[in-house]
DOMIKE-689362 format. One record per residue (C-alpha): residue in one letter; x, z, y. Coordinates in pm, whole numbers, padded with zeros to 5 digits, always signed. Each point is the difference from the previous one (the first is absolute). Layout:
aXZY/...
***
This chain:
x+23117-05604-00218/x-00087+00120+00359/x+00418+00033+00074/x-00054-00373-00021/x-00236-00059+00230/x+00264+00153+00267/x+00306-00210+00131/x+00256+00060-00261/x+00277-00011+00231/x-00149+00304+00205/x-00084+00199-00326/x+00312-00021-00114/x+00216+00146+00303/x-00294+00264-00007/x+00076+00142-00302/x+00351-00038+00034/x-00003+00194+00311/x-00216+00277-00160/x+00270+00019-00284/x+00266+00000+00247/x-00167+00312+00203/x-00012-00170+00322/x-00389+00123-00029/x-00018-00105+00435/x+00054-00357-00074/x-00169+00041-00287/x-00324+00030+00194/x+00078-00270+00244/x+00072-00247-00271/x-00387+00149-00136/x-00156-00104+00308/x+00196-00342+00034/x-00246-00051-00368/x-00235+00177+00108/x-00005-00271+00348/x+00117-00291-00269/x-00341+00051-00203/x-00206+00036+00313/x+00070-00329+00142/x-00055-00195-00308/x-00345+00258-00040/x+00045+00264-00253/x-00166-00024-00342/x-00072+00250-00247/x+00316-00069-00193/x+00202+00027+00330/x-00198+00324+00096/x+00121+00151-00330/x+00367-00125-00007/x-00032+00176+00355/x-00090+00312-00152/x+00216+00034-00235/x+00310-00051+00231/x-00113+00236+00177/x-00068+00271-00271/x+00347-00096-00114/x+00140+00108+00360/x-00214+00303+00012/x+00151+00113-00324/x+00340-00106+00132/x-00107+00248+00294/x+00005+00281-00186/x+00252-00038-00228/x+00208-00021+00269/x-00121+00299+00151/x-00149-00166+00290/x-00363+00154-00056/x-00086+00047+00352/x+00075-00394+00098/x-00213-00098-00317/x-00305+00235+00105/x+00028-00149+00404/x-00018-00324-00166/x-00306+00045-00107/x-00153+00185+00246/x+00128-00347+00232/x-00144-00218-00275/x-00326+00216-00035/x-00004-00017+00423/x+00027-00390+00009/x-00122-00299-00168/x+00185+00100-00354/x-00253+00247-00045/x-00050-00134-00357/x+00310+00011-00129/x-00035+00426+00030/x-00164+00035-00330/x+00060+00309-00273/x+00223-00286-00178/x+00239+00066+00320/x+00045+00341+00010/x+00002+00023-00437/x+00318-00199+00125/x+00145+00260+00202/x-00063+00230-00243/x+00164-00200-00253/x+00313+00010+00211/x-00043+00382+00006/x-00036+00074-00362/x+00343-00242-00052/x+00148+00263+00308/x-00141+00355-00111/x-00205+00044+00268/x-00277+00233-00059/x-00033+00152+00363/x-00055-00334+00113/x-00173-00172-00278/x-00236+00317+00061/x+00003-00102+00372/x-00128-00352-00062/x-00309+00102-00227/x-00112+00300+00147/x+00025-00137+00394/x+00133-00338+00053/x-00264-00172-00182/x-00240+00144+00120/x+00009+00035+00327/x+00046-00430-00031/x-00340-00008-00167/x+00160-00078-00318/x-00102+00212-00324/x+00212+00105-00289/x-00034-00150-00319/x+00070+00053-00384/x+00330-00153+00048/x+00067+00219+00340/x-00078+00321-00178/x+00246-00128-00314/x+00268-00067+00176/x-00010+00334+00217/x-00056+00193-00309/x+00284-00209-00203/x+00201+00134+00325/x-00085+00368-00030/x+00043-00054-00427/x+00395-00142+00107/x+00080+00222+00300/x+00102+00343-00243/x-00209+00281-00142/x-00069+00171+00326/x-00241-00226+00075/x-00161-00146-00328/x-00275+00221+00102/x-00103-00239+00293/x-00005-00296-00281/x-00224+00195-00214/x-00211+00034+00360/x+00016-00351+00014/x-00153-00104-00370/x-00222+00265+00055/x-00156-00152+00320/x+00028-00361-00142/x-00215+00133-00326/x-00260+00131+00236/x-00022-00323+00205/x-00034-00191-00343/x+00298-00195+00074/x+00298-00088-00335/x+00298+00165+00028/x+00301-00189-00118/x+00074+00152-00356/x+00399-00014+00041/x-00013+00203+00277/x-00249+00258-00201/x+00245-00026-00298/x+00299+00091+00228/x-00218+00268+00136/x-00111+00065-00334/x+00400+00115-00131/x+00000+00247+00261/x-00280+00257-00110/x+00176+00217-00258/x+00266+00081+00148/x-00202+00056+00358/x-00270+00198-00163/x+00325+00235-00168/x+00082+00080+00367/x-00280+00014+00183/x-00312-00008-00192/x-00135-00328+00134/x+00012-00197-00306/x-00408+00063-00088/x-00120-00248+00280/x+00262-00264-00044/x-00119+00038-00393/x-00382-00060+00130/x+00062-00290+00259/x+00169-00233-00307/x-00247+00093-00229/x-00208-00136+00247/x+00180-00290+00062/x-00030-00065-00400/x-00322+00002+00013/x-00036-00197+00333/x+00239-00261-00012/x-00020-00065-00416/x+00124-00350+00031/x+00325+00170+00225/x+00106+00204-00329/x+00246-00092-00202/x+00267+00169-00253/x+00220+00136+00304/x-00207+00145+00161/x-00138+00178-00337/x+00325+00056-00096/x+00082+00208+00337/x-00304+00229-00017/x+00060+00054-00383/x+00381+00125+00127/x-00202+00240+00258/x-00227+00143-00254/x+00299+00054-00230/x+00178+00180+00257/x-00287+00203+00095/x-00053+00105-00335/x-00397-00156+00040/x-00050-00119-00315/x-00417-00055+00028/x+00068-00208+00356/x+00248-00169-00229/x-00183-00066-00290/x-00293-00133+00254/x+00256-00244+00123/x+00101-00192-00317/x-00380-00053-00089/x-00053-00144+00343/x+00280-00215-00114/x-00162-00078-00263/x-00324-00042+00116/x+00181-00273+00282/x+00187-00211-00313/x+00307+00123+00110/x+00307+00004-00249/x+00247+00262+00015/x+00382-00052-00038/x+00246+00161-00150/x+00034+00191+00343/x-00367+00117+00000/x+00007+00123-00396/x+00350+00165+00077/x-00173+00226+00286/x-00269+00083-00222/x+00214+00165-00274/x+00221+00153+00295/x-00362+00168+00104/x-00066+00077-00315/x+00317+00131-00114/x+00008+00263+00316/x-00319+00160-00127/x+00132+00009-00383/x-00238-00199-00158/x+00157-00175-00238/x-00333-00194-00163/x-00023-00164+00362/x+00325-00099-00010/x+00031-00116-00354/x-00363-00159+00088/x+00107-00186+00283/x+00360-00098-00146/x-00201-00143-00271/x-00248-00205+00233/x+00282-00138+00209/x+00148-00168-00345/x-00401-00192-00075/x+00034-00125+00327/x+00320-00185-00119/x+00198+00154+00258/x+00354+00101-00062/x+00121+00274+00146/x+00342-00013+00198/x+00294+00284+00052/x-00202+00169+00244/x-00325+00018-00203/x+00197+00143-00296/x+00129+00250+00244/x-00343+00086+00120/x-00112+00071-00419/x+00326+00180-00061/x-00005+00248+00304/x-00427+00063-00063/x+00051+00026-00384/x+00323+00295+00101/x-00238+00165+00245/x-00258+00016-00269/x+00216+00209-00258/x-00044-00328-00205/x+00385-00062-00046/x-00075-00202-00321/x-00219-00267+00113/x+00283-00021+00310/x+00275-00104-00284/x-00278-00223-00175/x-00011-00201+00315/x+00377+00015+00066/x+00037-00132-00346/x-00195-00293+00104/x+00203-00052+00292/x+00305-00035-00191/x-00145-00261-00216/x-00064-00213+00312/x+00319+00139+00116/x-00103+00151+00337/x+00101+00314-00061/x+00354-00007+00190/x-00123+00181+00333/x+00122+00315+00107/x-00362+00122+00118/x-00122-00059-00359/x+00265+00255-00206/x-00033+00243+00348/x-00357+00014-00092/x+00054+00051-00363/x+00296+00277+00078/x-00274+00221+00190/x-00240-00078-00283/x+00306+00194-00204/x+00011+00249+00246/x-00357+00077+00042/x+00012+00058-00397/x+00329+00217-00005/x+00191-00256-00235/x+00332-00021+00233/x+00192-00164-00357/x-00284-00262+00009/x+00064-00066+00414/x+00370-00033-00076/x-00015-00215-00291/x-00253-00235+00245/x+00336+00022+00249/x+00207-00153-00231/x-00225-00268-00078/x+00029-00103+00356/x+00357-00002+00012/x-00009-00231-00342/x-00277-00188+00189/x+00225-00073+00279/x-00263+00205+00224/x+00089+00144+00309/x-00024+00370+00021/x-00080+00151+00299/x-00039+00354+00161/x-00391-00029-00080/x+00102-00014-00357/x+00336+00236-00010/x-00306+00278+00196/x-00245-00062-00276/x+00230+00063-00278/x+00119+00346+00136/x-00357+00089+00051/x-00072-00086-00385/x+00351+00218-00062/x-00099+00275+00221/x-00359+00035-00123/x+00147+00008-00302/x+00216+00265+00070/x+00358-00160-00080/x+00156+00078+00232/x+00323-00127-00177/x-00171-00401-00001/x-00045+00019+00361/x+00388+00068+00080/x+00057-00314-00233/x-00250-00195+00214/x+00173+00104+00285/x+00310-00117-00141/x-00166-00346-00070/x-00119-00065+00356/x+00381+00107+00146/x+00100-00317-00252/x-00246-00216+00143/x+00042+00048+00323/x-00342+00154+00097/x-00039+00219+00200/x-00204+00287-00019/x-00282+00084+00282/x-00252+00263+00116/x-00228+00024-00306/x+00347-00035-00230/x+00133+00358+00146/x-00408+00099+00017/x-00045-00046-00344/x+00338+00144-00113/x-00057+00297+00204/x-00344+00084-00117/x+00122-00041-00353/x+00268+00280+00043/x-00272+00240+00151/x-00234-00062-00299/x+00330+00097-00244/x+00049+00322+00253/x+00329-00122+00068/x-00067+00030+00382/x+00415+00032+00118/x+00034-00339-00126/x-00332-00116+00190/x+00117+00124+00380/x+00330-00204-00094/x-00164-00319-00055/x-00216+00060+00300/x+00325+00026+00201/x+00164-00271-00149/x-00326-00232+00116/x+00025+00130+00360/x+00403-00061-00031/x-00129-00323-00064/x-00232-00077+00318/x-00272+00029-00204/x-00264+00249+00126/x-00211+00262-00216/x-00390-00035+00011/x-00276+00216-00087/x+00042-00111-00349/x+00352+00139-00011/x-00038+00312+00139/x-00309+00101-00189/x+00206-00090-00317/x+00240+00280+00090/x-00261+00230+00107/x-00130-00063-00372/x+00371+00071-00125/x-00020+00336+00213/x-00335+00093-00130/x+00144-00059-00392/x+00314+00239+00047/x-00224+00226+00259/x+00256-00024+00301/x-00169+00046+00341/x+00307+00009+00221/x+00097-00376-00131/x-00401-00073+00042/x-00013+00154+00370/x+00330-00185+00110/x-00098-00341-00187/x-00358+00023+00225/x+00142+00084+00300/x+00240-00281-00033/x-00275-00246-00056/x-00154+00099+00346/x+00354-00018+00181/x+00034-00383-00157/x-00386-00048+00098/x-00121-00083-00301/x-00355+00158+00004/x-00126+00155-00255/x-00331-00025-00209/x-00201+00186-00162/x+00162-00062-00337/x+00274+00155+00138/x-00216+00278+00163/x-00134+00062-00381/x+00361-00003-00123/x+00118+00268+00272/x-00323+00199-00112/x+00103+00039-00368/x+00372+00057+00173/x-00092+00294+00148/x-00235+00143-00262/x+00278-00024-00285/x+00244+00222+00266/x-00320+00257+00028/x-00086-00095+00331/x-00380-00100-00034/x-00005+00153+00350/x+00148-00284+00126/x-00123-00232-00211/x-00343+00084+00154/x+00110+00044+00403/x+00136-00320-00065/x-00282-00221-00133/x-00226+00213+00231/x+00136-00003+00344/x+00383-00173-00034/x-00105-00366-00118/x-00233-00035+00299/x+00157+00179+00290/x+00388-00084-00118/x-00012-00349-00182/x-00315-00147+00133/x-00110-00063-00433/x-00351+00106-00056/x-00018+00127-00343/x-00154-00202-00232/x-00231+00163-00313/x+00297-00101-00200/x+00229+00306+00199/x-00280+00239-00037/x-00071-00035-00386/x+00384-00029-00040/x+00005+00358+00194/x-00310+00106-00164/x+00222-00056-00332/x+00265+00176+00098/x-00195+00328+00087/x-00111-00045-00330/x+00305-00006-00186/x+00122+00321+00217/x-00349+00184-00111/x-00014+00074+00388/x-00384+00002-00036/x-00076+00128+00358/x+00186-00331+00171/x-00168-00210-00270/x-00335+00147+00197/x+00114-00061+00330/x+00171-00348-00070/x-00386-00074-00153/x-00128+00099+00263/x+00197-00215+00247/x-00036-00304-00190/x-00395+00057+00029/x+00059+00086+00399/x+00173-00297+00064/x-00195-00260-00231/x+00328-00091-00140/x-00229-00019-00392/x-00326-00112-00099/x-00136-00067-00311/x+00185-00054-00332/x+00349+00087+00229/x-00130+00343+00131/x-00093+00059-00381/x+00317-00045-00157/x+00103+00225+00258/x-00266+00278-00050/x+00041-00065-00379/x+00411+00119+00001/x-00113+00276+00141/x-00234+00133-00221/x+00195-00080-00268/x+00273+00194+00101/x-00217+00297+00055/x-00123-00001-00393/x+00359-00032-00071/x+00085+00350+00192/x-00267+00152-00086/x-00129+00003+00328/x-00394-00089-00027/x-00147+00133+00271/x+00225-00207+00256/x-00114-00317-00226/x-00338+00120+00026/x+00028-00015+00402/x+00197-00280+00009/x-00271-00195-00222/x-00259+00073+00242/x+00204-00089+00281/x+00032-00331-00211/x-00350-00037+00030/x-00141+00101+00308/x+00303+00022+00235/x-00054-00358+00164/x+00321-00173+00115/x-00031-00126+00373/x+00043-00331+00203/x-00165-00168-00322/x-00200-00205+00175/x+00309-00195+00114/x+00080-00072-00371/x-00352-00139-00087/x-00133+00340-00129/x-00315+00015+00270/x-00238+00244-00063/x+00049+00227-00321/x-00275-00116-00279/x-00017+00300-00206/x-00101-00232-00294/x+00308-00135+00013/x-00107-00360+00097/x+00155-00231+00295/x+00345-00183+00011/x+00219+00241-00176/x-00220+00023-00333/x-00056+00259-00248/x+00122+00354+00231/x-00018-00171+00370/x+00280+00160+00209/x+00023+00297-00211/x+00137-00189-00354/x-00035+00178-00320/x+00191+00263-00189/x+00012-00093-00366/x-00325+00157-00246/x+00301+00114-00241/x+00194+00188+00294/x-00363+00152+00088/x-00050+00104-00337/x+00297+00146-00034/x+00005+00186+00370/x-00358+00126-00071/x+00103+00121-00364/x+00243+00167+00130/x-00213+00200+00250/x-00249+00103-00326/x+00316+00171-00118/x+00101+00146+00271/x-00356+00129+00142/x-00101+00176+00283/x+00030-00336+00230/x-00423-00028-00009/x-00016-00032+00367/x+00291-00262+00025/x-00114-00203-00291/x-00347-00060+00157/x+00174-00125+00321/x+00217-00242-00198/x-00323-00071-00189/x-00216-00130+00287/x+00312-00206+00167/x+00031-00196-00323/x-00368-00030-00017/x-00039-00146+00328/x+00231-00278-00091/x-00058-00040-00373/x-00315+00140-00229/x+00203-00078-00337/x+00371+00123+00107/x-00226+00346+00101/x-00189+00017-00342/x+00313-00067-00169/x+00169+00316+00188/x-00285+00195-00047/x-00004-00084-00394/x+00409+00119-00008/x-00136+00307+00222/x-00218+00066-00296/x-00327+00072+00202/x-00189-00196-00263/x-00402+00013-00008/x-00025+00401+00181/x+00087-00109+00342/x-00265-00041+00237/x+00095-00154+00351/x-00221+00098+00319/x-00278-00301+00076/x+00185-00111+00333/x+00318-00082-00253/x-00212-00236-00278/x-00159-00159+00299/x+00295-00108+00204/x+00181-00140-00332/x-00317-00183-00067/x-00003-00136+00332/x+00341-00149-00018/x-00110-00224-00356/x-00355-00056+00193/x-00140-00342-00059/x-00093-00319+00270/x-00358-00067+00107/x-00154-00218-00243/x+00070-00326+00193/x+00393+00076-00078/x-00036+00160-00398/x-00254-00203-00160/x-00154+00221-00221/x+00128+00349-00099/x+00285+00213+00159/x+00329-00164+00015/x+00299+00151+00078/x+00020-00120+00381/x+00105+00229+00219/x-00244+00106+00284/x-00002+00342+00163/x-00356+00149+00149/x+00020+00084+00325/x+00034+00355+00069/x-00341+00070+00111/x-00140-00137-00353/x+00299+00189-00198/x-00081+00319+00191/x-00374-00009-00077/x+00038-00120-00335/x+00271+00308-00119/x-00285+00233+00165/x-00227-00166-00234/x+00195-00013-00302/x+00079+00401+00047/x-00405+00115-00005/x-00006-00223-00313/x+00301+00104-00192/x-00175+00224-00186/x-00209-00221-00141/x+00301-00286-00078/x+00064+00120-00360/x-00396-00166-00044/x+00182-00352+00017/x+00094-00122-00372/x+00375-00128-00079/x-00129-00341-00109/x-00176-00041+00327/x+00334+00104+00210/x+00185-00226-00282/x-00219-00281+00122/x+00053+00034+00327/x+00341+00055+00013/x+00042-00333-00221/x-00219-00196+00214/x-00257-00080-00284/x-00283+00195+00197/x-00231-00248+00186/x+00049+00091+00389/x-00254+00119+00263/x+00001-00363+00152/x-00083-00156-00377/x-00268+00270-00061/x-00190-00048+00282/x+00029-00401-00066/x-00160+00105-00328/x-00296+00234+00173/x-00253-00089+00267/x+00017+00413+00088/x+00253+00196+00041/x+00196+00162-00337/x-00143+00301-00111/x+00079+00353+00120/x-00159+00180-00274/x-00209+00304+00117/x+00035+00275+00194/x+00028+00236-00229/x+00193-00173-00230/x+00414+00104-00063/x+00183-00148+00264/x+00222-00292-00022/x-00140-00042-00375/x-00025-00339-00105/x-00388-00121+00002/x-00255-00281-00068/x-00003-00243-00303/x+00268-00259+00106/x+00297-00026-00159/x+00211+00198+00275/x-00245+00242+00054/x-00048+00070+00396/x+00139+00163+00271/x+00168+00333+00040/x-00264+00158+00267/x+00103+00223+00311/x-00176+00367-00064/x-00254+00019+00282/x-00005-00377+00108/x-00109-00243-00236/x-00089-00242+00223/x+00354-00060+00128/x+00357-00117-00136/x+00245+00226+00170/x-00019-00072+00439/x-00037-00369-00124/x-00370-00016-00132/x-00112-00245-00272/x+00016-00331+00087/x-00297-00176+00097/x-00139-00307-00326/x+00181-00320+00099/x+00303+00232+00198/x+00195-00004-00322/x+00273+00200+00096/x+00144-00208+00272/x+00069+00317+00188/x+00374+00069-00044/x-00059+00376+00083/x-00289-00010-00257/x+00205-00123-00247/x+00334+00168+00111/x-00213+00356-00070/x-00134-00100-00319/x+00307-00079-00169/x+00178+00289+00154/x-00284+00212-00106/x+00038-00147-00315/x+00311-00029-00089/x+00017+00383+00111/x-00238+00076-00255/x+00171-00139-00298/x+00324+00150+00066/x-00136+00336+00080/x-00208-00059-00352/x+00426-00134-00136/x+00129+00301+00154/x-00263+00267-00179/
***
């Protein structure tokens, strides 16, 4: 409508111009309109056919390449009476042209210094097209597009949902390399809950594909009920990523559950779809349900697709069944289905984890008559399956008939024959095969570090073993060993009953941090164990103290922090330390009763448990056999009561949880003092009273003095100390010889106090708790 109110004759050799490139008389024939419209006067319509000649020059501009004429243009325009026409519609032209050329640097240009400095502001469709740019212009600089949504969401402004869904793609496989995939993740979950009315299956459909590949199955789960919750209906696509997701963490009730929803929303699923159910039912160990749903396809006759019986094959192989992958191949060739290298690989593997070797030269034999030729992971697979059978010779000659072949070895090949040199124990081969790897530069990991480890320990060189995970990996190959080298080592001094170097290798994996928790454990746990087997108790008495109390560094780093001796925080039941087993404790402590004369050794091993774990040190102690004569000193009940101390009242309610809370020293220091001038007198305190408060059925300070306008009675002077008093059902309070008047260096809380203290109350149930399991322990 406003291209008519222009002379038709002058539009027309405009535009043909503009097509033609001849972008100088383009402009001239502009201003022979732009003079045209003036004479007759200019009307709104004309003032907007005006415009959009012009924005269709500008874009012309920079299609072209011509940026630099386009932006003096302007600036003349913006100088002269044309002012108007230098809007943000003008330059969104220019950038149009620029997204159309791959321009980012100057697309960039035009936003960040252009516009501006003509008085003209950005807008939502400014900032879209720079970030589509950035989105289209290659992964180094998707980062600047994400910059871009990210400034648009704080400015309040909609982003253009294509370009988030193309951005949107992108994430997994950025946030595998780099780590940046967390704040592209937030920014569209913003933008789903932003821009609502912008979301629609695609978009869904590429996040679900992100969380699948990212193995986040609550973001993805979160997802498909915002889908839900926006009335969108998934396709075939979106229920086919959801088994995928499901089918890589082996649940198979998801995946049966969502296979099943997909059919009662009447949607049928297609090749790809069926592909998606076989491959997660295969990962799931659930190859019957996979031939249940091939059966299906066959019925509807889409079950011709090479993809589909490659899926099944590894299903075969997974299993061990090499007849039942080989009967599958010769339904494919009665199917008429095309059998490729994916599928000739996948039945070897069934035939080599089978250990027929015979099948797999008949396989071979098939893929010569078809004409397929094998690859990489063909000679890989045949290669490893030779080691396995110890028939190594035969192994190095496939291995040179792949490099005959152009084909290069990787990791995975060479640590296959290291395997083969570890079965038939040959170190020479080993040493040759590894320095070979490092001529072809292949570099090695530390799977084939742990390989190279048990190589060395089978030829009685532990010595080496241990210079080489110690010092060589670092200062030679640049590999930091992993926890994984070090228990693998660990194992292997083991096996040699070298207990010295299982010390020292301990005590390098606690240097360097390389183990916390349940790792360092297992680990600690070997060991021991292989001292009971030899005999050896006193070095598993050491080295289960070290396993307690020897505290591995650089923790921190790992998300140890700060050792809770309760065995609290982030890591759980053991913190940084982990847990040997209460059966291996039994036993270890069992065997030190029998041996005797380790009283001294014992105790230390004692108190490191302890200060991790009450129960795991009452259950040695029990297999020690120190039963109800033992008496420990007042400073040792104290400091395990302290460890199981209760909260204030505001945090446990009523009686004495089992929250952790340790006095400060000060109060602990005061409060062993105390408890020593009273042990005497401890044996006055009856069993059911030390039941109840053990059990948590006594009332607590805080609730007696809610109950009492005075303070709870001492009981009199004279009277046996720490005796329970008074008529009330709990009696009253164990009283300090000499000082009646006070609880310990805390005092008795004032009525209306009630406890709040958390000293207070941290030295009463310390006291407390003291009390009862001095009265437990006789």
């Amino acid at each position: 409508a406003s291209l008519k109110a222009l002379p038709t004759e002058l539009v027309q050799q405009f535009l043909a111009l503009v097509q033609a490139g001849d972008y100088e008389e383009a402009l001239k024939a502009l201003r022979k309109v732009r003079r045209a419209v003036r004479g007759r006067g200019c009307s709104k319509e004309a003032f907007g056919g005006l415009r959009a000649l012009l924005h269709h020059l500008l874009e012309g501009y920079a299609c072209a390449g011509r940026l630099q004429e386009a932006l003096e243009l302007l600036a003349d325009m913006k100088a002269g009476a044309e002012a108007r026409l230098v809007s943000v519609a003008a330059f969104n032209s220019l950038l149009r042209g620029l997204l159309t050329r791959g321009s980012l640097d100057q697309a960039r240009r035009v936003v960040r210094e252009e516009m501006p400095q003509l008085g003209v502001l950005p807008n939502d469709t400014s900032l879209n097209l720079l970030m589509d740019t950035a989105a289209r212009a290659g992964p180094a600089h998707v980062d600047e597009a994400w910059d871009v949504l990210e400034e648009m969401q704080s400015k309040g402004l909609r982003a253009d949902k294509y370009t988030v869904s193309i951005l949107t793609k992108g994430i997994s496989d950025r946030e595998k390399r780099r780590g940046s995939a967390p704040r592209g993740v937030a920014l569209v979950e913003k933008f789903l809950c932003a821009q609502a009315d912008d979301v629609d299956e695609v978009l869904i459909n590429s996040l679900l594909d992100v969380f699948c590949r990212m193995g986040d199955m609550p973001r993805l789960e979160a997802t498909l009920q915002k889908m839900r919750q926006y009335g969108i209906r998934g396709s075939a696509v979106t229920y086919g990523t959801i088994v995928k997701a499901y089918g890589k963490t082996g649940s198979i009730e998801k995946v049966v559950e969502a296979w099943e929803e997909m059919s009662r929303e009447g949607l049928e699923a297609n090749a790809v779809t069926y592909g998606c159910m076989l491959d997660a039912c295969v990962k799931c160990g659930h190859l019957e349900k996979a031939l249940q749903v091939f059966a299906h396809m066959k019925q509807r006759g889409l079950h011709r697709n090479t993809i589909l019986y490659a899926t099944l094959i590894k299903g075969f192989a997974k299993s061990k069944d090499a007849a039942a992958a080989r009967e599958l191949h010769k339904e494919m060739l009665r199917e008429g289905v095309v059998c490729n290298v994916v599928v000739f690989n996948s039945i070897i593997d069934a035939c080599v984890r089978a250990n027929d070797l015979n099948a797999v030269a008949e396989v071979l034999q098939q893929m010569t008559i078809a004409g397929v030729q094998p690859d990489l992971i063909t000679f890989s697979t045949l290669i490893k399956g030779y080691c396995s059978s110890g028939e190594l010779q035969k192994a190095v000659r496939l291995a040179e008939e792949l490099q005959a072949r152009n084909l290069e070895c990787d990791e995975i090949v060479f640590n296959s024959l290291l395997e083969g040199c570890v079965k038939v124990g040959d170190l020479q081969l080993g040493l040759r095969l590894f320095a070979d790897m490092r001529e072809k530069g292949v570099r090695p990991s530390c799977i084939t570090f742990s390989i190279l480890v048990k190589l060395l320990s089978r030829a009685c060189r532990l010595d080496l073993a241990c210079q080489l995970v110690a010092h060589d990996m670092r200062a030679l190959h640049g590999v930091t060993p992993t926890r994984m080298v070090w228990s693998c080592l660990v194992m292997c001094a083991v096996k040699a009953r070298d207990l010295a170097r299982v010390d020292w290798i301990l005590e390098r994996v606690d240097a360097e941090g390389v183990a916390i928790g349940s790792g360092r454990a297992s680990m600690y746990a070997a060991a021991v164990e292989a001292c009971l087997q030899q005999g050896e108790v006193l070095t598993g008495l050491e080295l289960c103290e070290k396993a307690y109390s020897r505290e591995p560094q650089d923790h921190s780093c790992r998300g140890g922090g700060a050792f809770n001796g309760a065995g609290g925080g982030v890591l759980g039941v053991g913190g940084i330390f982990g847990h040997l087993s209460n059966e291996l404790l039994r036993r270890l402590f069992e065997a030190v009763r029998a041996r005797g004369g380790l009283d001294g050794e014992a105790q230390a091993a004692l108190r490191a448990i302890g200060s991790v774990s009450a129960r795991a040190r009452a259950a040695c102690e029990e297999a020690l056999g120190r039963g109800g004569g033992a008496r420990r000193s007042a400073d040792e009940v104290v400091e395990e009561a302290a460890l199981s101390t209760s909260a204030s009242p505001e945090q446990s309610g009523t009686a004495a949880p089992a929250a952790p809370l340790v006095a400060g020293a000060g109060s602990l220091g005061s409060l062993a003092t105390a408890l020593a001038e009273a042990s005497p007198s401890l044996a006055g305190l009856t069993s059911p009273a030390a039941s109840a408060l053990l059990s948590g059925t006594a009332p607590s300070p805080w609730q007696y003095h809610q109950m009492s306008a005075s303070p709870p009675y001492l009981g009199d002077e004279g009277s046996p100390c720490g005796a329970w008093t008074g008529s009330d059902a709990w009696g009253g309070w164990p009283a300090v010889p000499g000082n009646n008047e006070t609880w310990l260096d805390g005092g008795w809380p004032s009525q209306g106090q009630f406890w709040d203290d958390g000293v207070h109350w941290a030295a009463y149930t310390a006291a407390a708790t003291a009390a009862a399991a001095a009265v437990a322990a006789g």
